[in-house]
Residue, then its C-alpha position, 0 to 999 in steps of 0.5 A: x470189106x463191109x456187107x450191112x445189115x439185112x444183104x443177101x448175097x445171090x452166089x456165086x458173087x465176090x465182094x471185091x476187097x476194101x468194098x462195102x455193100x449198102x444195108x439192105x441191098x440184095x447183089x447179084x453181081x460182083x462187085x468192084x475193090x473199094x466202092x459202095x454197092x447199093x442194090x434195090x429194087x424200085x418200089x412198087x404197088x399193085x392195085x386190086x391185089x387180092x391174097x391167095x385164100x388157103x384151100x381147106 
């Protein structure tokens, strides 16, 4: 088993022996013996997003 760099791993999952989880990818299911697992989200951009200001 490999887990590259920057995973988190959402429990309960099981990494399934020999697998490989792509860097960066976030997995909430198990995953299969053997295969690369790569899991992200599409990026996306919200337009007139305004940060929340802190209240004193």
């Amino acid at each position: 088993m490999h887990v590259g760099s920057n995973c988190v791993l959402v429990a309960p999952v099981t990494v399934g022996a020999g697998g490989t989880v792509g860097a960066g990818s976030v997995v909430n299911k198990s995953t299969e013996a053997g295969a690369l697992t790569v899991a992200r989200a599409r990026q996306a951009s919200i337009p007139n997003w305004n940060r929340p200001k802190k209240s004193k």
